[in-house]
C-alpha positions as CSV (number, residue, x, y, z in Angstrom):
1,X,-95.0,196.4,107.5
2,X,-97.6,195.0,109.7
3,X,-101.4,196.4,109.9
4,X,-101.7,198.8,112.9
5,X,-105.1,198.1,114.9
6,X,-107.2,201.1,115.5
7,X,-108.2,201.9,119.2
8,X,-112.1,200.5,117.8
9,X,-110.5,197.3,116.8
10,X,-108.2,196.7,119.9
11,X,-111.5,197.3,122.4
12,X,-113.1,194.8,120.3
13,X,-110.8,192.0,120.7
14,X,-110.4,193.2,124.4
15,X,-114.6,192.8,124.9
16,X,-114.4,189.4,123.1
17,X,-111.7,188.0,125.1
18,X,-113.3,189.0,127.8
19,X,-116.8,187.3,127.0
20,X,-114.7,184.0,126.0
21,X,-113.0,183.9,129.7
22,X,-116.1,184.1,131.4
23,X,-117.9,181.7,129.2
24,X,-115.1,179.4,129.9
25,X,-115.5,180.4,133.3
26,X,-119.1,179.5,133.9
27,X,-117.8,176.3,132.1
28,X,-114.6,174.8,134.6
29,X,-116.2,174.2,138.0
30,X,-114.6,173.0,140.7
31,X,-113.4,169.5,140.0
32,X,-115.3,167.2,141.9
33,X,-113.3,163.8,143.2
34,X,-115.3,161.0,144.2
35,X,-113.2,159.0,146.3
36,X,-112.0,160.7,148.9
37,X,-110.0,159.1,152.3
38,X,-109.7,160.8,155.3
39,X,-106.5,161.2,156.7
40,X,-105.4,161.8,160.2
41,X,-101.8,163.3,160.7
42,X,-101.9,163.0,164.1
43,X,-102.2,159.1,163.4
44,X,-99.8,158.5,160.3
45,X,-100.4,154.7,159.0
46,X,-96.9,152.6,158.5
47,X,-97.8,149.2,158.7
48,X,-99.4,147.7,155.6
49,X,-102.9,145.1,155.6
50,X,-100.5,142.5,155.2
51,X,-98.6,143.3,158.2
52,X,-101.4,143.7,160.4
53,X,-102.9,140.6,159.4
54,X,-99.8,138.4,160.4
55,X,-99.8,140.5,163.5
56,X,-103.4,139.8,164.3
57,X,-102.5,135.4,163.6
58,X,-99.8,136.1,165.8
59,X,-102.1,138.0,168.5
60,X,-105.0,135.3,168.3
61,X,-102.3,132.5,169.0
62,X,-101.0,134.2,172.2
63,X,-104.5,134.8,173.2
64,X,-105.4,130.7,172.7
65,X,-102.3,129.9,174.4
66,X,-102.5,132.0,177.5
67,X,-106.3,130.9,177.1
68,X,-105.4,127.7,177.9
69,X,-102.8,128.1,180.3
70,X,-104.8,130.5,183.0
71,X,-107.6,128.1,184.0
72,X,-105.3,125.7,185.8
73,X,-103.6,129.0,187.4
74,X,-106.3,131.0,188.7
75,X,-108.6,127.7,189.0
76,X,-112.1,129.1,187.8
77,X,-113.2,129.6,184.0
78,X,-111.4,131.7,182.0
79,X,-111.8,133.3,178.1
80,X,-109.5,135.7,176.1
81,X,-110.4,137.2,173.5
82,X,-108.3,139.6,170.9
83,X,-110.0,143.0,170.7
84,X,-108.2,145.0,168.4
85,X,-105.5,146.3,167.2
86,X,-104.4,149.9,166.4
87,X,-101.4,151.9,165.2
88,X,-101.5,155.3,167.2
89,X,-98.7,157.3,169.1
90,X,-97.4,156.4,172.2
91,X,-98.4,159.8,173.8
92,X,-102.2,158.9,172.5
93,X,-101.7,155.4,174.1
94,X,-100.4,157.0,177.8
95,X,-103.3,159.6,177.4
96,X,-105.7,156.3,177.5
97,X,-104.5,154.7,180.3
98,X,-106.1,154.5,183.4
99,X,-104.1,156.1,186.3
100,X,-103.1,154.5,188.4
101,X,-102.8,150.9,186.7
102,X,-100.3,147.8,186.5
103,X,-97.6,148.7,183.9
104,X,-95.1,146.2,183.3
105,X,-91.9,147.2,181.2
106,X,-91.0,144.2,178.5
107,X,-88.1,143.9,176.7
108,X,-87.6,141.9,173.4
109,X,-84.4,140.5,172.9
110,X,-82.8,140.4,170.3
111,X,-85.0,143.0,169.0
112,X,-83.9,146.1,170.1
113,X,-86.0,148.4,172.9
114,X,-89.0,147.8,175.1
115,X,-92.9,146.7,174.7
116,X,-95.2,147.6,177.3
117,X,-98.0,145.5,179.2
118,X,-100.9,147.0,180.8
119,X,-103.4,145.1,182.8
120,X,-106.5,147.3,183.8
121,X,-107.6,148.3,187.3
122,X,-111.2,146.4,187.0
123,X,-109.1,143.1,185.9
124,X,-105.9,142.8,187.8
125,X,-107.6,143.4,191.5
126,X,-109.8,140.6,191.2
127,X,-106.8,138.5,189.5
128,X,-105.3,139.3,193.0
129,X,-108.4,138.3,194.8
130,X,-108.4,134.9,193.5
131,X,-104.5,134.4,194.2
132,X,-105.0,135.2,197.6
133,X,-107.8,132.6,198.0
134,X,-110.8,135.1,197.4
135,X,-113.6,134.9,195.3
136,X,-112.4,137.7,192.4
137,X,-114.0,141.2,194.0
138,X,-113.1,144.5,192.4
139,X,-112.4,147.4,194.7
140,X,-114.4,150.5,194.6
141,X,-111.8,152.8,193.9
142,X,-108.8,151.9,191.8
143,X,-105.4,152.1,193.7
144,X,-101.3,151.6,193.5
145,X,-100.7,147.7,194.6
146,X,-98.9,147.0,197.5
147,X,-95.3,145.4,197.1
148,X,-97.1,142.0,197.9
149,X,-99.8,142.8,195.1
150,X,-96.9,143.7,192.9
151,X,-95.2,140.2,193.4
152,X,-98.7,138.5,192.9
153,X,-99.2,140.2,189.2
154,X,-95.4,139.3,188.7
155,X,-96.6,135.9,188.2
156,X,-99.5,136.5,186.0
157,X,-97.0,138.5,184.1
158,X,-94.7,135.9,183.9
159,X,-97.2,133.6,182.6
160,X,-98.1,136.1,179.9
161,X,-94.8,136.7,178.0
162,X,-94.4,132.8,178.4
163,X,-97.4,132.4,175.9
164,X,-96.3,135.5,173.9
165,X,-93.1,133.9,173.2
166,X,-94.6,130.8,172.5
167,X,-96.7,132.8,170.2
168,X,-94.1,134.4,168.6
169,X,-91.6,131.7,168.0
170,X,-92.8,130.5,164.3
171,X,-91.3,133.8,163.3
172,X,-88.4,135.1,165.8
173,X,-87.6,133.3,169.1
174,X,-87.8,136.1,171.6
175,X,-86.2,136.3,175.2
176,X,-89.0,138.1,176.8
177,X,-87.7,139.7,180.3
178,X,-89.5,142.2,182.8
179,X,-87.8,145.1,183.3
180,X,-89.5,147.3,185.6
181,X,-93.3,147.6,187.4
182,X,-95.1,150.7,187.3
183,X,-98.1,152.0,188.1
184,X,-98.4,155.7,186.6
185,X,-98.1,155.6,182.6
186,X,-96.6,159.3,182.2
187,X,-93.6,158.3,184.0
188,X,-92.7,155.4,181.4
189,X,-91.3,156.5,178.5
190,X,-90.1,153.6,176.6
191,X,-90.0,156.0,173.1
192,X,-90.6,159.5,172.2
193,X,-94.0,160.6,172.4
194,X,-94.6,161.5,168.8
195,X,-93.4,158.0,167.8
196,X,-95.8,155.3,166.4
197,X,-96.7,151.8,168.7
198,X,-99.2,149.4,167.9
199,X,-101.5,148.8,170.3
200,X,-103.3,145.3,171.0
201,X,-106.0,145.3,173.1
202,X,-107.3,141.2,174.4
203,X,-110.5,141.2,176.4
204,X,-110.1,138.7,179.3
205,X,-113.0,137.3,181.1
206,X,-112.3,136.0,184.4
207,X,-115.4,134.3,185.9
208,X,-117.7,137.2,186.1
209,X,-115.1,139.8,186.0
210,X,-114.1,141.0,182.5
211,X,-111.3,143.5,181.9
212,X,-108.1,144.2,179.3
213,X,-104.7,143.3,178.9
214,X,-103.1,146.0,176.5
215,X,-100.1,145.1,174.7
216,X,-97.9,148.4,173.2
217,X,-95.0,147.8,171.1
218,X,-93.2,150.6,169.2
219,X,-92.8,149.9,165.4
220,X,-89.0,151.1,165.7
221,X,-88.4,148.1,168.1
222,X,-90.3,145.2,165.3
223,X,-89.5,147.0,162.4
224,X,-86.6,144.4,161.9
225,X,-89.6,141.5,161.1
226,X,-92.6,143.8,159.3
227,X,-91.3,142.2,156.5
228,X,-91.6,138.5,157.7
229,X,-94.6,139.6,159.7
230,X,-96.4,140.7,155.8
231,X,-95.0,137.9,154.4
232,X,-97.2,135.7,157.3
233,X,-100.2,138.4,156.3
234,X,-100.2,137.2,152.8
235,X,-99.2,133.8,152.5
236,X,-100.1,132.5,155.8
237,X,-98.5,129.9,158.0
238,X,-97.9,126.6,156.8
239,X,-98.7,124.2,159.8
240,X,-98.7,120.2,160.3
241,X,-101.6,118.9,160.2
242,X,-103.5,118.8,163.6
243,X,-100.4,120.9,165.2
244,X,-102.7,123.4,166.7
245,X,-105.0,120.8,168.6
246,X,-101.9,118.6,169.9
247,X,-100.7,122.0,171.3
248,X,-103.6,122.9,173.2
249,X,-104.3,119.1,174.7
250,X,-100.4,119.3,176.1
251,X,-101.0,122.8,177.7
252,X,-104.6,121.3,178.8
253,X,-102.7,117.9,180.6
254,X,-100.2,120.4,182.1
255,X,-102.6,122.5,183.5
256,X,-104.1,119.3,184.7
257,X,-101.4,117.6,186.6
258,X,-100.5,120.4,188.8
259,X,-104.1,120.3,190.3
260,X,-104.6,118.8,194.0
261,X,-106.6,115.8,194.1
262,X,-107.2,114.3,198.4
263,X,-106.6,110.7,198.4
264,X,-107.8,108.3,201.1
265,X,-106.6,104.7,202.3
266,X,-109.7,102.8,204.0
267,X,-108.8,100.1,206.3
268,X,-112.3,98.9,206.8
269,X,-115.7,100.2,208.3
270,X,-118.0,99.1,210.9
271,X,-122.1,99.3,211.5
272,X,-122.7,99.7,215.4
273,X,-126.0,101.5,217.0
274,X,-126.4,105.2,218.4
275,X,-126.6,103.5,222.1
276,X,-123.4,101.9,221.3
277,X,-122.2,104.9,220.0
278,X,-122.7,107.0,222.8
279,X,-121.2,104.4,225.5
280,X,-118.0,104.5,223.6
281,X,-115.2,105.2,225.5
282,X,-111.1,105.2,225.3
283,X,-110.2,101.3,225.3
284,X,-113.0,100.0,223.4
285,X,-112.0,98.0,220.7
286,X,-114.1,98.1,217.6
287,X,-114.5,95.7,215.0
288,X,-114.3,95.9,211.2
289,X,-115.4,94.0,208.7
290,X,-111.9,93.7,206.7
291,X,-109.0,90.8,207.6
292,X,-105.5,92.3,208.9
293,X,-105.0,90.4,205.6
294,X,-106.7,92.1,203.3
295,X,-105.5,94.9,200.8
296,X,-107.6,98.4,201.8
297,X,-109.0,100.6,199.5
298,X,-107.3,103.5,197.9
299,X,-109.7,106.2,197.0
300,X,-108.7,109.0,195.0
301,X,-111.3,112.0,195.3
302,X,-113.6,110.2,197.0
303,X,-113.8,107.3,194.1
304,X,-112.3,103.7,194.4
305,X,-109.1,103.6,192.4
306,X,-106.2,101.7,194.2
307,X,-105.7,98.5,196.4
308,X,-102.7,98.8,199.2
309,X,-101.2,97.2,201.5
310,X,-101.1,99.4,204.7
311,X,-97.7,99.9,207.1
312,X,-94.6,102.4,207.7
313,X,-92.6,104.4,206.1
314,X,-89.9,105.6,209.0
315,X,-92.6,107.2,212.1
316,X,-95.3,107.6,209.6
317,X,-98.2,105.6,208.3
318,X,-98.0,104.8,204.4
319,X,-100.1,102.6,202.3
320,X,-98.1,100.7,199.5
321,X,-99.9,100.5,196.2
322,X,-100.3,96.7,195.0
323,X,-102.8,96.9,192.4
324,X,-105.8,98.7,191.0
325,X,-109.4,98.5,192.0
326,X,-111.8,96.2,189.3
């Protein structure tokens, strides 16, 4: 039969216990973690650092391309520049928006649902401004555009998903397509508010206007090409050799040819005096110092380029071109 403790022996063990726990006690402090991340629910992260790189080679290829493309549209110096780019919710990204603004409604065939494009109040009036003929003024106090404004942007727009397509195309080729124009962000709702977009902000400097161009694409609509997107992240893009700089002289002789250049046929010129001038009147014949013989000068922005041959072309004058000057 076992040894039965006496009440002296069991207060003993009870008061030694006791001493050992709080020794212990005094010994297991808090741990303490030394690397600690903050996390923000509100802003759950689902696209990896490989993923956002390729996104950001992507987004810097659509900003050189429509870099190069908007001098020779709005005719004054241009720069775009990528900002950043953030993963958020789309209520966060209507909550930043400025009301009222120019909303345009992309979608992204064959990917499935919408992207939007915003271009901010202190950037798209003065885009306006210069398509009108003007010199690129903000307004003081931000407004809805007119229809007329609306068809302007249209066109910038246009020329945007262009480049972004062009930008996209070493990975998926896209069928970019405007769907609708806003101009209040809380009455868009292209996914549920809680869902997660990426958000890529370019700075655009138009003369000495500067302003932003956000791009917001839900992650449920690229999901389809994270994957090829990470795979761009990590490895990179294999490119020919010079491919980039042959890309941006084409775009740069495009923009080129559809400038207006004045061109000028001389038939001759004469030297006469101020008396002379002044006794002109309707009959007089003046004389010039060229042959009816003679090819005239072509000039071509005020610069000697061609020789002609002047004469008709049905009831108008026309000068044929027969060689080149030097």
């Amino acid at each position: 039969m076992a040894d039965i403790l006496s009440q002296d022996e069991v207060d003993l063990l009870l008061s030694a216990v006791s001493e050992e726990g709080a020794e212990v006690g005094e010994e297991e402090e808090a741990p303490a973690f030394e690397h600690v991340t903050a996390h923000d629910f509100r802003r759950p992260e689902r696209v990896s650092k490989e993923q956002l790189r390729g996104l950001q080679g992507i987004c810097e290829a659509f900003a050189r391309e429509w870099g190069v493309a908007l001098p020779g549209y709005l005719r004054t110096a241009t720069r775009v520049e990528l900002s950043s780019i953030d993963q958020l919710t789309y209520d966060m990204f209507v909550l930043s928006v400025a009301r009222p603004t120019a909303l345009s409604v992309i979608s992204m065939a064959p990917m499935e649902g919408n992207a939007l494009l915003e271009i901010g109040p202190s950037l798209v009036f003065p885009i306006v401004d210069r398509l009108l003929g003007g010199r690129g003024i903000q307004i003081s106090e931000p407004r809805p555009l007119t229809e007329i404004e609306e068809r302007l942007v249209l066109r910038i727009i246009h020329l945007v998903i262009d480049c972004l397509a062009r930008a996209w195309r070493q990975l998926i080729s896209l069928e970019l397509k405007v769907v609708a124009q806003e101009s209040d962000p809380l009455i868009v709702q292209i996914v549920g508010g809680s869902e997660m977009v990426i958000l890529v902000t370019f700075e655009l400097h138009v003369a000495e206007v500067t302003g932003t161009l956000n791009l917001c694409v839900p992650l449920l609509t690229i999901s389809a090409v994270l994957d090829k997107i990470g795979a761009q992240g990590k490895y990179g893009v294999v490119r020919p050799k010079g491919q980039a700089a042959e890309r941006a002289a084409l775009r740069l002789r495009e923009a080129v040819h559809n400038v207006s250049v004045g061109v000028d046929a001389c038939i001759g010129s004469a030297v006469i005096s101020v008396r002379d001038l002044m006794e002109l009147q309707v009959g007089d014949i003046l004389q010039l110092d060229t042959s009816v013989r003679d090819h005239v000068e072509v000039r071509v922005g005020n610069m000697p380029k061609f020789l002609g041959k002047p004469g008709k072309v049905g009831n108008k004058s026309a000068v044929q071109i027969v060689g080149h000057v030097g």
